[in-house]
C-alpha positions in Angstrom: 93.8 113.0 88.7 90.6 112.3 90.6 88.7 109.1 90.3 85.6 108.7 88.7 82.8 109.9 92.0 81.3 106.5 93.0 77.9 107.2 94.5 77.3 105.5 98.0 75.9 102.1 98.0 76.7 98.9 99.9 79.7 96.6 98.5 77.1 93.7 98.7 76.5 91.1 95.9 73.2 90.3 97.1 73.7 91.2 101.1 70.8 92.3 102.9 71.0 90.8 106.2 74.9 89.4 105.7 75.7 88.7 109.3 73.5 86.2 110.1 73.4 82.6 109.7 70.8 82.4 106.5 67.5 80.1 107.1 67.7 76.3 106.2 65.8 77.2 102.9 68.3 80.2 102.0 71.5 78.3 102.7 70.1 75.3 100.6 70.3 77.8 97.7 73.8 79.0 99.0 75.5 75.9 99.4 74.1 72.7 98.2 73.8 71.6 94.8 72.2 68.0 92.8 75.7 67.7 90.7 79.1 68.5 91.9 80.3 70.7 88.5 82.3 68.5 86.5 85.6 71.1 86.6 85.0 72.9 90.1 88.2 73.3 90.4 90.8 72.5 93.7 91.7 75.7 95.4 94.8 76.5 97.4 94.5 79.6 99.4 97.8 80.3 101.3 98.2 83.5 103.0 101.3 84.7 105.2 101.0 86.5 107.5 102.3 90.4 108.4 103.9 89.7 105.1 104.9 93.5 103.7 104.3 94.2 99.7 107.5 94.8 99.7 109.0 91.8 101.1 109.2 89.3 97.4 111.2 89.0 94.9 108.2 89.5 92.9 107.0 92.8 93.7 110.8 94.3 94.0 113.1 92.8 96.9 116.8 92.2 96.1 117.1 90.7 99.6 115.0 87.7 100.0 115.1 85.0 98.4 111.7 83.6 96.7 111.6 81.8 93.6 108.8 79.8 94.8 106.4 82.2 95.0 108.2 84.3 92.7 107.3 81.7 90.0 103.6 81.8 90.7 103.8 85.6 89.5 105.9 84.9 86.7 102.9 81.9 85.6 100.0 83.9 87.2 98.1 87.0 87.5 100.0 89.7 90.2 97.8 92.8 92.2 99.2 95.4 92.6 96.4 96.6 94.4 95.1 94.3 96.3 93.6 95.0 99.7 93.3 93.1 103.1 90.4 94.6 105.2 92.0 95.4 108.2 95.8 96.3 109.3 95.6 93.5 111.4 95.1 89.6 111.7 91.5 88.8 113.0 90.2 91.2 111.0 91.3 90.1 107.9 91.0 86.6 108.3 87.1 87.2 109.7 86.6 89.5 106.2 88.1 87.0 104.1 86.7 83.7 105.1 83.2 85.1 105.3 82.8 87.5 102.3 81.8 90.1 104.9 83.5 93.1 106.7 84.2 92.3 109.8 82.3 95.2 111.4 79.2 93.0 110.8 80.0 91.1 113.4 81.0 93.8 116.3 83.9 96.6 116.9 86.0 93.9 118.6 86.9 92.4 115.2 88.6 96.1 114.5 92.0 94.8 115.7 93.1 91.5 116.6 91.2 89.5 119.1 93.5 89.2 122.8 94.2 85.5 124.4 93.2 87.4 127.5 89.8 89.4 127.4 88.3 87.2 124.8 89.6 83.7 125.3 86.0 82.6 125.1 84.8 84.1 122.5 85.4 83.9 118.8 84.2 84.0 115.2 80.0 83.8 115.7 79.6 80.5 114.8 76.7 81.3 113.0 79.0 83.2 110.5 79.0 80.9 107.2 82.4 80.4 106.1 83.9 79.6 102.8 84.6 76.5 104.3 81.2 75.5 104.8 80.1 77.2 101.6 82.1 75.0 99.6 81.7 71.5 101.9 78.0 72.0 100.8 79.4 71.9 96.8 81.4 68.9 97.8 84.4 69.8 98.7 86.9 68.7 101.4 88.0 71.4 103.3 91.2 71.6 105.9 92.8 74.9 107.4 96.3 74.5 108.3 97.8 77.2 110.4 97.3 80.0 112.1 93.4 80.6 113.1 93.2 83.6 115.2 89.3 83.8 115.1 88.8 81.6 118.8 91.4 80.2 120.9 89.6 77.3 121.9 86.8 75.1 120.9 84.0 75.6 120.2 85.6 78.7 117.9 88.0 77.0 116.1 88.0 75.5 112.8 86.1 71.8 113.0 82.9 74.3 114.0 83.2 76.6 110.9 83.7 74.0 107.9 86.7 72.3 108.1 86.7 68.8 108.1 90.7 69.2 109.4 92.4 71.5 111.6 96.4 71.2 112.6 97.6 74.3 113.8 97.4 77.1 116.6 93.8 79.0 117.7 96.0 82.2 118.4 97.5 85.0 117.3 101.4 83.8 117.9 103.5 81.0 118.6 106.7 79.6 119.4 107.6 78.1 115.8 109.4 75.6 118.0 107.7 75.2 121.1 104.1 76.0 120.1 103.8 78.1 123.2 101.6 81.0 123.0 102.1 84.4 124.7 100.0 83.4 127.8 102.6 80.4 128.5 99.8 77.8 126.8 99.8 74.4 124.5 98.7 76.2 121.8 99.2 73.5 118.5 95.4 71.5 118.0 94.3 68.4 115.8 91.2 69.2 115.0 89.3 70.4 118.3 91.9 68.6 120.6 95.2 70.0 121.8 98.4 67.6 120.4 101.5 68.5 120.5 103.9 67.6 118.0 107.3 68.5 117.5 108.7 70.4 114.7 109.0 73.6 113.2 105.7 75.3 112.6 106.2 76.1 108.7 108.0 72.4 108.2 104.6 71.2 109.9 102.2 73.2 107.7 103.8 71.9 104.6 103.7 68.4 105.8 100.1 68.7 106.7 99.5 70.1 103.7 101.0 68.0 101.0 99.5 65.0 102.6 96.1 66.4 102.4 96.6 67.4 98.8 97.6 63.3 97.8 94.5 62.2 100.3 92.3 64.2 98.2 93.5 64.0 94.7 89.8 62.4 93.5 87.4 64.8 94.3 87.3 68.4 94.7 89.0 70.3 97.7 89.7 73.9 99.2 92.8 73.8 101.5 93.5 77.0 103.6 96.8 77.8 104.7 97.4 80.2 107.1 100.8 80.4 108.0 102.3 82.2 111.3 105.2 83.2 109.3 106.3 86.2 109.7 104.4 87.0 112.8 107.0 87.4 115.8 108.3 85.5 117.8 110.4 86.3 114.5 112.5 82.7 114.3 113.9 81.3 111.3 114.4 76.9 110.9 118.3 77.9 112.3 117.2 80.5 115.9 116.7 79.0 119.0 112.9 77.8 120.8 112.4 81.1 123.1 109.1 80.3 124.8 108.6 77.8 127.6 105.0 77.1 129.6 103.3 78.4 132.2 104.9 81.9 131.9 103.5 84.9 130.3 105.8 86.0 127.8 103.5 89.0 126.7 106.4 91.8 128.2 109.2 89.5 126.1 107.1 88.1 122.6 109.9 88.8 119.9 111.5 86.2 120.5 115.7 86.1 121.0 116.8 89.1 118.7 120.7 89.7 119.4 120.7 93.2 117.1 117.5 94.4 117.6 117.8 97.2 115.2 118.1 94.6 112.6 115.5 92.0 112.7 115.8 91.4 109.3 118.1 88.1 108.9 115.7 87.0 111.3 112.5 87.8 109.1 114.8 86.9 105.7 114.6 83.3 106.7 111.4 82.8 107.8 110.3 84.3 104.4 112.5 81.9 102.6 111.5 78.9 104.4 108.1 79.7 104.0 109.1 79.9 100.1 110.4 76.6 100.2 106.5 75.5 101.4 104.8 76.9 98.2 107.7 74.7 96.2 106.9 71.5 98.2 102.9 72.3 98.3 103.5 73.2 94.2 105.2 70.1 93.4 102.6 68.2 94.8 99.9 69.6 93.5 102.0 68.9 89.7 103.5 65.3 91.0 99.7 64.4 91.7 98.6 65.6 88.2 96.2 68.2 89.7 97.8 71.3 88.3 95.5 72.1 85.3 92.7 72.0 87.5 93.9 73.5 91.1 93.5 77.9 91.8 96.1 78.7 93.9 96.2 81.7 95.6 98.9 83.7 97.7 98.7 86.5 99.6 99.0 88.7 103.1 96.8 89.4 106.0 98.1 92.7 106.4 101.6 95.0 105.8 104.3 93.6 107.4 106.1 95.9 110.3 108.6 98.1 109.8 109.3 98.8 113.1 108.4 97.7 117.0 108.5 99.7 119.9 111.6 101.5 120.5 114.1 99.0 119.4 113.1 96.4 117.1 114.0 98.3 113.5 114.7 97.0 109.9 111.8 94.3 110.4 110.0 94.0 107.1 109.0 96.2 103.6 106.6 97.4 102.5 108.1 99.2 99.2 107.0 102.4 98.4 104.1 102.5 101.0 103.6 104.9 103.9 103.1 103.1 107.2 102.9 99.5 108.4 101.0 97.0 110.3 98.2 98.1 112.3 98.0 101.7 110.4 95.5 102.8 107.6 98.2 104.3 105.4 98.5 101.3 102.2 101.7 100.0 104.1 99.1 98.5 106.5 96.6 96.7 103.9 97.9 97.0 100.7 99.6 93.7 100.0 101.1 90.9 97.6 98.3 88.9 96.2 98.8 86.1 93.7 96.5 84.0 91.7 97.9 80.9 89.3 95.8 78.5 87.5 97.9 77.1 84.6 96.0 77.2 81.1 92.8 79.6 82.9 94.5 82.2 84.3 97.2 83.9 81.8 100.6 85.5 82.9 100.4 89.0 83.8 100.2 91.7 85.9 96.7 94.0 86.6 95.9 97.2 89.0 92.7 96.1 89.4 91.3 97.1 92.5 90.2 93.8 95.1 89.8 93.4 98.4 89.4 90.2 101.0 85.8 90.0 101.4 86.2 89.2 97.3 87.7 85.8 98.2 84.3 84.4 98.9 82.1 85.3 96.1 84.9 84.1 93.7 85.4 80.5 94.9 81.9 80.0 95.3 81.7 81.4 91.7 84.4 79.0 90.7 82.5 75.6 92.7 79.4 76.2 90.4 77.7 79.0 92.2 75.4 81.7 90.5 75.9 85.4 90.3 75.2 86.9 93.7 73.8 83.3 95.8 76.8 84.4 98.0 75.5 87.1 99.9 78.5 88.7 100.8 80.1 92.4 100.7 82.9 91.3 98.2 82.7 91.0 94.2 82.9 88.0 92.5 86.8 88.7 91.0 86.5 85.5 88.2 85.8 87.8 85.3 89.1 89.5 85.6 91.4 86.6 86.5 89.8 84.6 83.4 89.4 86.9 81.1 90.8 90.1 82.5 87.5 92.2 82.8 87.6 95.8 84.2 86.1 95.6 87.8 82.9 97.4 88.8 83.6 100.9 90.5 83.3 100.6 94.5 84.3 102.3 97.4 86.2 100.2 100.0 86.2 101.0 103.8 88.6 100.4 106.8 88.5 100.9 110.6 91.0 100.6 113.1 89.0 102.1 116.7 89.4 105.6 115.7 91.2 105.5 112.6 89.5 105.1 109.3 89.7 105.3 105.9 87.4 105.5 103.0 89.0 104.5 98.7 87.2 106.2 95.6 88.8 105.5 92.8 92.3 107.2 93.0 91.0 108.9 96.3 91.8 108.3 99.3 90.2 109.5 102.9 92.3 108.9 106.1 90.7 110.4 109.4 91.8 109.5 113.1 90.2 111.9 115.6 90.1 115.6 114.0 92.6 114.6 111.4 92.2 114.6 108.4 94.1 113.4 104.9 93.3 113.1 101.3 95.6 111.2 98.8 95.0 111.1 95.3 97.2 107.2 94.9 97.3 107.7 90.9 99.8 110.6 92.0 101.2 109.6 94.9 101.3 106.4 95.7 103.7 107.2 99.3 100.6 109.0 100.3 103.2 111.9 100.9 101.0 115.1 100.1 97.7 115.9 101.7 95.0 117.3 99.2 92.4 117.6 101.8 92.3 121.7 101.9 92.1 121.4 98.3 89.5 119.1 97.5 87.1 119.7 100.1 84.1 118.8 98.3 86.1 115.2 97.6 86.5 114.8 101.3 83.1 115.7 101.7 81.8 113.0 99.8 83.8 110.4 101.0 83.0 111.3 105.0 79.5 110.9 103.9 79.9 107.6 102.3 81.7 106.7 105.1 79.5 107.7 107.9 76.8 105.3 105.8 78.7 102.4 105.5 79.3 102.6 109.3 75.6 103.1 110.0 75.1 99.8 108.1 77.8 97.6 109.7 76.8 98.4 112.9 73.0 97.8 112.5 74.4 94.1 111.0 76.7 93.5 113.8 76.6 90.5 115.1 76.3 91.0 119.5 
């Protein structure tokens, strides 16, 4: 059935000039405050990353094993239709941590930002994170992980609200070597490189526990990004594959033996990242912080199904058409978890949310009034507390020449002179175009999208 016709208008909370850096004045408002609220609450975002719906226990594999995270469903609020803004990692993690679609800040931030052509260039800096949102509310902040939004300083974490960084600036890793695809060091403290031995997820975990017991007194948002399941695909058990001063961008994968099965591979990288939710979990109950920590899970994008002409049996993404790096829902529809024992009751909701939501709710959460964050997200508090229908929306993707415009239970794919149109209440495997029969739907939603384009790119951020 068709969805109820949304009339254009932008996704903004209170977003007029979103993409750049607010006056001294404005960002007063935004971000500091006379009184830390008495229960801001801790929050734990973790997100994996290339991470397919399909791939937990929780939303339907019989392969993997993941009580871990399986148990934060089973205690917490699951999506089923959840949203990352882009099929790919930059762009997501850009949406996410600044409320804003990542068109704001230029077409680059489309796809996934290259260790070659933009090694010196990043994430504006004059972007306001969540990170610094929340610092201003008192909060300590630390990212652990994968960045992906600068390789190097000054565009990497220290510079964007995080009082720690341990991780890597790019895109992939070695998860024993911490050698990226150029043949680089690529595993920073802070704004220095330090390497450390160990295997990446193992490291994360460690970092991250021992931030959580640093920080038990006083408010904190910890951000965990982790590389798994990005390739090189390498459980704790497979062998380092990447050495320095090599490019390795012709041989990335890692050592796959059976290439049309890389799924044992990709099995126990989800399971070991399972095991760091446990440990980060049982610290977060072992230092009593439980009643009073959000945590949240999720993906930057759908996971891969397939690579080149080879690599097959990767990921899942369920019942969803395509995979990473496509606008079909296997390439941004994905798991998303929230769990906040005693605030946040048990259960399971289709309520449509996206990533630029993330900001506007933790800032919500820290004390923050209705609409001081300024972003293109909604503030998604009223349904995870008390289960509140969201506001109707439309949401928008682009991918270069693909893009895609939701409406309700419609949805508009177009790359060049193609064009789809899925009603998703019917057909969720976005098997059966309806375009020649609901022209005036596709209409609409061409319109809305040509508007939202027109606004992002007078916002971008050169």
């Amino acid at each position: 059935m068709q969805g109820a016709p949304d009339p254009f208008q932008s996704n903004a909370v209170s977003c007029m000039m979103p993409a750049m850096r607010p006056t001294a004045s404005i960002l007063g408002v935004l971000i500091c405050s006379s009184a830390i609220a008495a229960q801001s609450p801790n929050i734990i975002l973790i997100m994996a990353d290339d991470l397919g719906y399909g791939d937990l226990g929780c939303y339907g594999n019989q392969s993997n094993k993941t009580p871990n995270i399986d148990a934060l469903a089973l205690t917490g609020l699951r999506f089923t239709d959840f949203h990352s803004s882009g099929p790919m990692c930059t762009p997501t993690r850009a949406a996410t941590l600044t409320g804003l679609y990542q068109q704001r800040f230029g077409p680059k931030f489309d796809s996934a930002i290259s260790g070659v052509r933009d090694r010196d260039t990043g994430l504006p800096l004059n972007a306001v994170t969540i990170a610094e949102a929340l610092k201003g509310k008192g909060y300590a902040t630390a990212c652990f992980g994968k960045w992906h939004l600068g390789y190097q300083p000054p565009f990497l974490p220290p510079n964007q609200g995080f009082d720690e960084f341990r991780g890597l600036g790019s895109g992939d890793g070695d998860f024993h070597t911490h050698i990226d695809r150029s043949g680089r060091e690529d595993w920073w403290r802070n704004n220095e490189l330090e390497s450390e031995a160990g295997y990446t997820t193992d490291l994360l975990t460690r970092y991250s526990v021992d931030f959580i017991r640093r920080h038990r007194g006083k408010p904190f948002f910890l951000y965990v990004p982790h590389l798994a399941i990005h390739f090189p695909w390498q459980g704790p058990d497979d062998p380092p594959h990447r050495t320095r001063g090599r490019s390795w961008h012709k041989d990335k994968w890692g050592i796959i033996p059976d290439r049309g099965n890389v799924a044992p591979h990709v099995r126990a990288m989800i399971e070991s990242m399972d095991k760091s939710v446990g440990m980060t979990m049982e610290a977060v109950r072992s230092e009593g912080l439980a009643a009073n920590t959000l945590v949240i899970f999720t993906s930057d994008n759908g996971g891969y199904l397939t690579y080149g002409k080879e690599l097959r049996n990767i990921s899942s993404n369920g019942p969803l058409r395509g995979q990473k790096g496509q606008l079909y829902e296997g390439g941004h529809r994905v798991p998303f978890i929230a769990n906040w024992p005693d605030r946040i009751a048990p259960g399971t909701t289709a309520a449509t949310a996206h990533s630029t939501d993330l900001f506007a709710t933790f800032v919500s959460l820290a004390g923050g009034r209705p609409g001081e964050a300024g972003c293109d997200g909604i503030d998604l508090t009223p349904t995870l507390l008390e289960r509140k229908p969201l506001p109707g929306r439309m949401l928008f993707w682009r991918k270069g020449d693909e893009r895609a415009v939701r409406s309700g239970s419609w949805k508009l794919r177009e790359t060049g002179s193609k064009t789809e149109l899925y009603d998703l209440s019917l057909d969720l495997g976005e098997t059966t175009d309806l375009s020649n029969q609901h022209q005036a739907v596709v209409a609409r939603l061409r319109t809305a999208w040509s508007k939202w384009e027109d606004e992002m790119n007078q916002g971008a951020v050169r």
